[in-house]
C-alpha positions in Angstrom: -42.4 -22.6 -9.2 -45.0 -20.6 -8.0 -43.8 -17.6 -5.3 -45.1 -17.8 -1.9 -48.1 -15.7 -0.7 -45.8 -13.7 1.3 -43.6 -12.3 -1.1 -46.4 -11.8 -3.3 -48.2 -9.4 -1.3 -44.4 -7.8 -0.5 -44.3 -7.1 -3.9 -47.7 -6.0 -4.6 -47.4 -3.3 -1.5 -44.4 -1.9 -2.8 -45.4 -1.3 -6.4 -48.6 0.3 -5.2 -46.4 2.6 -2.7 -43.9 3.4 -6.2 -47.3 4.2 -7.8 -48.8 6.5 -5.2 -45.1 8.4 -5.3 -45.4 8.7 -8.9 -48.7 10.1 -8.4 -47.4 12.2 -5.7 -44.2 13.7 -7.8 -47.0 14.1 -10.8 -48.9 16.5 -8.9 -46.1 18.5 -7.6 -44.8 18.8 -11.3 -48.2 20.5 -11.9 -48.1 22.6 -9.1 -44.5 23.8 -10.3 -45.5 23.9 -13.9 -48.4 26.2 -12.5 -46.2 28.5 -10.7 -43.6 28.6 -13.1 -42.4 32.4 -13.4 -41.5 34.3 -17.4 -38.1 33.5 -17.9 -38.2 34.0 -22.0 -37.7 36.8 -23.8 -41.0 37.2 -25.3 -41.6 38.7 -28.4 -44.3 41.5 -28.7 -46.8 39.0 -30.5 -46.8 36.5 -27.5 -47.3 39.6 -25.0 -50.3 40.3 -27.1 -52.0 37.1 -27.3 -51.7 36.6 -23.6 -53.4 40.1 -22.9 -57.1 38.6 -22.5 -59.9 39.1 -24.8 -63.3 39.1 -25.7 -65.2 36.8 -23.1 -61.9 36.3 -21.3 -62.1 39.1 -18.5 -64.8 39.3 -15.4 -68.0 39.0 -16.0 -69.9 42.7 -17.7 -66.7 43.5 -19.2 -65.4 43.4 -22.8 -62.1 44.7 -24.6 -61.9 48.4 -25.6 -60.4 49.3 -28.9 -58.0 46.2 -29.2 -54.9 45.2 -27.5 -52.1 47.9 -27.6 -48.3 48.1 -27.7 -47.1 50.0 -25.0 -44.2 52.4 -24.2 -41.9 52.2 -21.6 -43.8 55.3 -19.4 -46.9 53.2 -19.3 -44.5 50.6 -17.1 -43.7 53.6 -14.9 -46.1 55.5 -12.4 -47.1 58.7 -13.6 -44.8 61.5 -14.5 -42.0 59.5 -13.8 -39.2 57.9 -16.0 -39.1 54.8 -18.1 -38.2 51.7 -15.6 -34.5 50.3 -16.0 -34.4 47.5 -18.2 -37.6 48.3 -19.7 -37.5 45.6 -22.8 -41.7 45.6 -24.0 -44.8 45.7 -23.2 -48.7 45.7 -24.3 -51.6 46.7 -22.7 -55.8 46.4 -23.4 -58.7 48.6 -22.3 -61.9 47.0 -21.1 -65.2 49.0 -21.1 -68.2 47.9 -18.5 -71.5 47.1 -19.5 -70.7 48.6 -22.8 -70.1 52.3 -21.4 -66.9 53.9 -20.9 -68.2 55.6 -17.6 -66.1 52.8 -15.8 -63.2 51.4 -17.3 -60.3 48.8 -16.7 -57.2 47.5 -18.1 -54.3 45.3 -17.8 -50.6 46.0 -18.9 -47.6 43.3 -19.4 -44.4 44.8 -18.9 -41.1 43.0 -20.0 -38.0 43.5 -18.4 -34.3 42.2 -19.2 -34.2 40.4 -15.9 -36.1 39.4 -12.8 -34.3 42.5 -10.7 -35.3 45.2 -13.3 -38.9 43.2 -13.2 -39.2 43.6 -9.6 -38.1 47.0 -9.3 -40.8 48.2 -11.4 -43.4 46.1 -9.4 -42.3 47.8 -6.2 -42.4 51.4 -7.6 -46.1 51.2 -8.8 -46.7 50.1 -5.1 -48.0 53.9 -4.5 -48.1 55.1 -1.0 -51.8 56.9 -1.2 -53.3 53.3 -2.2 -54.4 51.3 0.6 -53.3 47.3 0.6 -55.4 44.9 1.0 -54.8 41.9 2.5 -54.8 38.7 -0.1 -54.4 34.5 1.1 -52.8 33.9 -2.1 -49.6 35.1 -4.3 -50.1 35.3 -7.8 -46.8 34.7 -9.0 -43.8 35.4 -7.0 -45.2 38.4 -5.6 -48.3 39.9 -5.9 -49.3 43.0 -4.0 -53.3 44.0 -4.3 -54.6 47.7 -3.5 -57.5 50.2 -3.6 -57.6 53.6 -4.2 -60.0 55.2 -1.5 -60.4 58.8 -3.2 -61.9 57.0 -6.7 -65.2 55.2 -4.9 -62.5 52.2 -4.8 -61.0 51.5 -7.6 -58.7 48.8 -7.3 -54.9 47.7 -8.4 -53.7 44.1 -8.8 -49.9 43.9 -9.0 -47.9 40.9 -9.8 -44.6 40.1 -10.9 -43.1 36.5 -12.5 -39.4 35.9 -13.3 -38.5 38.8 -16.2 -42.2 40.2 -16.2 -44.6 42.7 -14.2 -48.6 43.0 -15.1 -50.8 45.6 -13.4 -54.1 45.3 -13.6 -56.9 48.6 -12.9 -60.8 48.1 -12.3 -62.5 51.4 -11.7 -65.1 51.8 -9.1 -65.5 48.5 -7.5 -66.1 49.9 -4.2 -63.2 48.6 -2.9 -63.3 44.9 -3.9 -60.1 43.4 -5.6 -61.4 40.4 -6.2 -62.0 40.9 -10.3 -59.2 42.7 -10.4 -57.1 39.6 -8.7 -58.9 36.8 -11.5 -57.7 38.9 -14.1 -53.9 39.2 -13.2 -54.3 35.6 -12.6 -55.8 34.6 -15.7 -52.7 37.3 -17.3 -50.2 35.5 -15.5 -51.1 32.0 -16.5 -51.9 32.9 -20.3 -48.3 34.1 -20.3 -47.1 30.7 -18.4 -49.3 29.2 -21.5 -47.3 31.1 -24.4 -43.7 30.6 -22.8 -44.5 26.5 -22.8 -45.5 27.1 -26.5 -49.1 26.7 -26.2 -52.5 28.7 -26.9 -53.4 31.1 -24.3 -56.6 29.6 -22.9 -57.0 30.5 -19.7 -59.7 33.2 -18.5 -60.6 35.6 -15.4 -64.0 32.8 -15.1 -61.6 30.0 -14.7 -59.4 31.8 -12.0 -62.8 32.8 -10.5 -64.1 29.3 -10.2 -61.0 27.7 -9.0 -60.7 30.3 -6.5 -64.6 29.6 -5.4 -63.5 25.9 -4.8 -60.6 27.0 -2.4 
C-alpha cells in the first residue's frame, strides 16, 4: 500500500529539520571542542611540543636556541615570588629577521588548578602596561597590553582551565596583533595535545582565520 502524498512530504520535512539539528549540535560541538580550556595535568614533554616552532610563529620570526623548561620565577613578574600552585612550565625565545636586536617569546605555565592558574594571570597584568582593547577572548580570559616606554612592545595574556601562557613581542610599535596569533596558536596546540593529537596549529592559521572575521 503505497503512503499518501501527504504524509510523505510530513515525513520528508521532518527528517530534513532532524538533519539540519544534527548539523546544528555538530557545529556547536566544534565550537566547544575549540574553546575547550587545559584541564590535564600535562607532562613537561606535551608543554614542549605545544610551545611553537620553526615556521609556526608570525611571519620574520624563528625559534631561538630551542624550547626551554622553565622555573617557577619565570611564571612570576619580576623580583617576585614563585606563583602558588606553580606545577610546570616551558618557555621558547624567538629572534627577528635573524638578529637578536628584537626579540620575543612565549611561556606555558602549569598550575594545580584553574584558581592558582588565574591568579598568576592577573598578577602579570602589570599596572605601567597600557591595555588594549581586544573583540575576542582567547581562552577564558585573555587580557592584551603594550608597554609604552619600550617603542611598544606588546604582552598577550591568556589563561585556560589549569594553565596561563604569556606571550612578549619587542618593539611592535604598539600593535598586539602578532603577539595575539601567537597565544592563539599556543592555546590551541595545547587544546591539540590534551585531545591526544599532534600540535598543528600555527600563528598563520590564527592570522588567516582572524582575517576572515
Amino acid at each position: 500500500m503505497s503512503m499518501p502524498r501527504t504524509r510523505f512530504i510530513a515525513v520528508s520535512l521532518t527528517a530534513l529539520a532532524g538533519l539540519v539539528a544534527l548539523s546544528g549540535c555538530s557545529s556547536a560541538d566544534s565550537g566547544e571542542e575549540a574553546g575547550k580550556p587545559i584541564t590535564q595535568q600535562l607532562d613537561q614533554g606535551q608543554i614542549q611540543q605545544a610551545l611553537p616552532g620553526a615556521g609556526e610563529v608570525i611571519r620574520e620570526w624563528d625559534p631561538y636556541e630551542g624550547k626551554r623548561v622553565s622555573k617557577a620565577d619565570h611564571c612570576a613578574l619580576v623580583d617576585h615570588p614563585a606563583p602558588k600552585g606553580w606545577v610546570r612550565a616551558g618557555e621558547a625565545w624567538y629572534i627577528h629577521n635573524g638578529s637578536t636586536d628584537d626579540m620575543a617569546d612565549v611561556t606555558i605555565c602549569l598550575f594545580d588548578g584553574p584558581e592558582n592558574a588565574k591568579s598568576a594571570y592577573t598578577a602579570w597584568q602589570d599596572k605601567d602596561l597600557k591595555k588594549q582593547d581586544s573583540k575576542e577572548t582567547v581562552g577564558e580570559d585573555s587580557a592584551f597590553f603594550v608597554n609604552p616606554d619600550t617603542d611598544g612592545t606588546a604582552y598577550a595574556f591568556s589563561r585556560s582551565g589549569s594553565i596561563a601562557i604569556k606571550v612578549k613581542v619587542d618593539h611592535t610599535g604598539g600593535d598586539t596583533t602578532g603577539a595575539r596569533d601567537m597565544i592563539a596558536a599556543t592555546l590551541k596546540r595545547l587544546q591539540q595535545v590534551q585531545d591526544g593529537k599532534r600540535a598543528t596549529a600555527t600563528a598563520g592559521d590564527e592570522a588567516a582565520k582572524a582575517a576572515k572575521k
